[in-house]
C-alpha positions as CSV (number, residue, x, y, z in Angstrom):
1,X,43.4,49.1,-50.4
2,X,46.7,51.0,-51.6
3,X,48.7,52.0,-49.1
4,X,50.9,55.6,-49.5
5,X,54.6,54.9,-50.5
6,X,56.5,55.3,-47.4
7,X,58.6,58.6,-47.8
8,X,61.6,58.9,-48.6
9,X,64.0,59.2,-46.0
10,X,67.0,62.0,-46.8
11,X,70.3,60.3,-46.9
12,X,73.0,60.8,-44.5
13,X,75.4,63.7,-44.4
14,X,78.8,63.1,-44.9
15,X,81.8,62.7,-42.6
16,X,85.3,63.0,-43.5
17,X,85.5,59.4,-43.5
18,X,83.2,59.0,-45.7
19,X,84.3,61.7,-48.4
20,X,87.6,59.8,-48.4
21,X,85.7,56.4,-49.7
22,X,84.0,58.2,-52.0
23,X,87.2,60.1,-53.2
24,X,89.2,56.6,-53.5
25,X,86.5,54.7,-55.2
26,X,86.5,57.4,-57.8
27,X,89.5,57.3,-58.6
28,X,89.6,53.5,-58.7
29,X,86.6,53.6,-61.0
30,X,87.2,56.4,-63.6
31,X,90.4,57.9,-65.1
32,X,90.0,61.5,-64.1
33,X,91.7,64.9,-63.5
34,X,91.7,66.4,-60.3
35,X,89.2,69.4,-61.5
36,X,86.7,66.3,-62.2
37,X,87.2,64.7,-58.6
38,X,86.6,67.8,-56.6
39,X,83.8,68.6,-58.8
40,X,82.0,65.0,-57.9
41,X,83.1,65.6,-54.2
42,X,81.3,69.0,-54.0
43,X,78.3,67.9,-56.1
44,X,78.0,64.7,-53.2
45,X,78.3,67.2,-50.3
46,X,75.7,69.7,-52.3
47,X,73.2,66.4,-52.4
48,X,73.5,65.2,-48.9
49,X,75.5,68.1,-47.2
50,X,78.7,67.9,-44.9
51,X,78.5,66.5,-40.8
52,X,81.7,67.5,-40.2
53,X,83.3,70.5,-38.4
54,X,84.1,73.4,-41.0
55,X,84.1,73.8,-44.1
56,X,84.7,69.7,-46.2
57,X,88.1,69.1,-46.8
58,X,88.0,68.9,-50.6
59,X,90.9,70.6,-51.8
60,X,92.9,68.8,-49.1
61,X,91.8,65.5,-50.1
62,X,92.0,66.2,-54.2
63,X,95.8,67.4,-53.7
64,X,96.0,64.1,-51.0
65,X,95.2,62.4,-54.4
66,X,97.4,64.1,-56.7
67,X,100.6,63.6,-54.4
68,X,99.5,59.7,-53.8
69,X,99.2,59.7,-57.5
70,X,95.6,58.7,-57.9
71,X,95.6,61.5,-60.0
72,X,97.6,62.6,-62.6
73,X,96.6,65.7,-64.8
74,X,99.2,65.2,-67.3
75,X,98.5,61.3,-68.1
76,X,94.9,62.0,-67.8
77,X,95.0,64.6,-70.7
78,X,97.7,62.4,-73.1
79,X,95.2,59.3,-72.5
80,X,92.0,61.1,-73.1
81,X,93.6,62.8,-75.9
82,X,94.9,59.7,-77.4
83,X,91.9,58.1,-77.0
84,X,89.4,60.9,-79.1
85,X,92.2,61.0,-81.4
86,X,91.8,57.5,-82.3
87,X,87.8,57.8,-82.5
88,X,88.5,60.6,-85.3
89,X,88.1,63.4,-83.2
90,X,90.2,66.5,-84.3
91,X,92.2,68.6,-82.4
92,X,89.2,71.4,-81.1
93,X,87.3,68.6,-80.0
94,X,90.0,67.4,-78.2
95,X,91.0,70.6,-76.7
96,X,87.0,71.2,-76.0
97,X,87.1,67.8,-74.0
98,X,90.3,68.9,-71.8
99,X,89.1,72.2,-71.2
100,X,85.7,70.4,-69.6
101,X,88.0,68.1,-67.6
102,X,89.4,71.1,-65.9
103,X,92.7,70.5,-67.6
104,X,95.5,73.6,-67.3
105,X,96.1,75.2,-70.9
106,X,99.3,74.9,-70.9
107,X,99.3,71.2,-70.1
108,X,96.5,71.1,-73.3
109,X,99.1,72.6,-75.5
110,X,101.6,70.0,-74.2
111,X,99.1,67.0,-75.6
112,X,98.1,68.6,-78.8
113,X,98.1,66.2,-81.4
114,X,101.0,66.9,-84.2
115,X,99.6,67.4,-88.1
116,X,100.3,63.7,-89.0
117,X,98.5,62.9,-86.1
118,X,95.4,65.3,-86.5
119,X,95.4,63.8,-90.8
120,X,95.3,60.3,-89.1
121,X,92.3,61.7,-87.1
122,X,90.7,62.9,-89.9
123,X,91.3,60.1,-92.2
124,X,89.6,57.5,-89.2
125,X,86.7,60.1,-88.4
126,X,85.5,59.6,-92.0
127,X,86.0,56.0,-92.1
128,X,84.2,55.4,-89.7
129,X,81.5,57.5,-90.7
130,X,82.0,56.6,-94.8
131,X,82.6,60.2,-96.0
132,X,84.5,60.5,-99.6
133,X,86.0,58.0,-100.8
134,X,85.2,55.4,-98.0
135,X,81.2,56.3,-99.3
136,X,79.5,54.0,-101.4
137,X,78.9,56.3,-104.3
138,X,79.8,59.5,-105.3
139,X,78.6,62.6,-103.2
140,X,77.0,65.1,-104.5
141,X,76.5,68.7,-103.2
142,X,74.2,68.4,-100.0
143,X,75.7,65.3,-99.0
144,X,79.2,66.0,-99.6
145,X,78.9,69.8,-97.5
146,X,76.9,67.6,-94.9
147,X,79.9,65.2,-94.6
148,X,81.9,68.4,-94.1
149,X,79.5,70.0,-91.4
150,X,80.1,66.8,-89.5
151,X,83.8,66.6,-89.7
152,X,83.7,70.5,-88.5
153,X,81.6,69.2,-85.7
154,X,84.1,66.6,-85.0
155,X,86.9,69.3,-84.2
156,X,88.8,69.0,-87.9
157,X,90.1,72.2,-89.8
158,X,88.2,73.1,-92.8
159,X,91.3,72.6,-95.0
160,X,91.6,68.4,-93.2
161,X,88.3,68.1,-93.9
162,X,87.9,69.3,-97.3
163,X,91.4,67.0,-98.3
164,X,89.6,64.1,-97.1
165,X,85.9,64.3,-98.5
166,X,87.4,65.5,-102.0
167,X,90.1,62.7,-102.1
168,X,90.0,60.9,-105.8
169,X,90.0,57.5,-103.9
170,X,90.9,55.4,-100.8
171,X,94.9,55.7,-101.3
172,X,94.6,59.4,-102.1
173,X,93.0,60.0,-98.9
174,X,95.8,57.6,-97.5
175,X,98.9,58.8,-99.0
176,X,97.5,62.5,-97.4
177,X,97.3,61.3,-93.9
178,X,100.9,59.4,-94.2
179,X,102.3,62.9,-95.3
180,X,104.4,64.6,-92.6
181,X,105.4,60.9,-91.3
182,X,109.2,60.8,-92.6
């Protein structure tokens, strides 16, 4: 004889107490931005709801976070940046990424990769994915404009992307991404 899985009970509301753990082992987990943190805190009061008197504290405790500096914007956006860059992201992507992290515009424009460092991108981005000259054999057509699509999709300029699929060989494609390094 089965017996009927006990129900589930609802979990507990939360108390200001509470939304402070929470808060503090986010931000001891995960790098974030402050847009990211209050958006977990009110997603966790939306699931289990708020016991306290008044509206939850949120913005109180995300600027609490900032000023502690638990959170910092501007170090979250060069790390994040740095990071994607060095994955072969290109610079839309990147911006695509901050914009989702709730990061100011004018703080993204701060980060933005310079051209030698958005070649560099391009250059890793089809290393790592063995497009042109890092391929095993020559392209042809439908390969060589899918290799493009994907680099588009990565964030690169058409122009970046073109340089690196049609480079005549592995230094080619190199000497391009060292330009603009004097």
């Amino acid at each position: 004889m089965r017996h009927s899985p006990r129900p589930k009970r609802p979990p507990r509301p939360i108390d200001a107490a509470r939304l402070d753990e929470m808060a503090l082992a986010y931000v001891a987990r995960f790098a974030t931005s402050a847009a990211k943190l209050e958006a977990y805190l009110r997603r966790k009061l939306k699931e289990r709801g708020w016991e306290g008197e008044g509206d939850a504290p949120v913005e109180v405790l995300v600027s609490r976070m900032v000023q502690a500096g638990y959170v910092d914007d501007r170090v979250y956006a060069r790390a994040k940046s740095g990071s994607l860059m060095r994955r072969g992201y290109g610079s839309r992507r990147v911006d695509q990424a901050l914009d989702a992290a709730g990061i100011a515009a004018p703080l993204r424009e701060e980060v933005r990769a310079s051209q030698a460092d958005q070649r560099r991108a391009a250059l890793a981005f089809a290393r790592r994915r063995r497009f042109g000259p890092f391929g095993a054999a020559s392209a042809d057509r439908a390969v060589r404009e899918k290799q493009l699509a994907a680099m588009l999709r990565a964030g690169h300029p058409l122009d970046m992307a073109r340089e690196v699929v049609d480079a005549s060989g592995v230094e080619a494609a190199e000497e391009w991404a060292g330009e603009g390094d004097e």
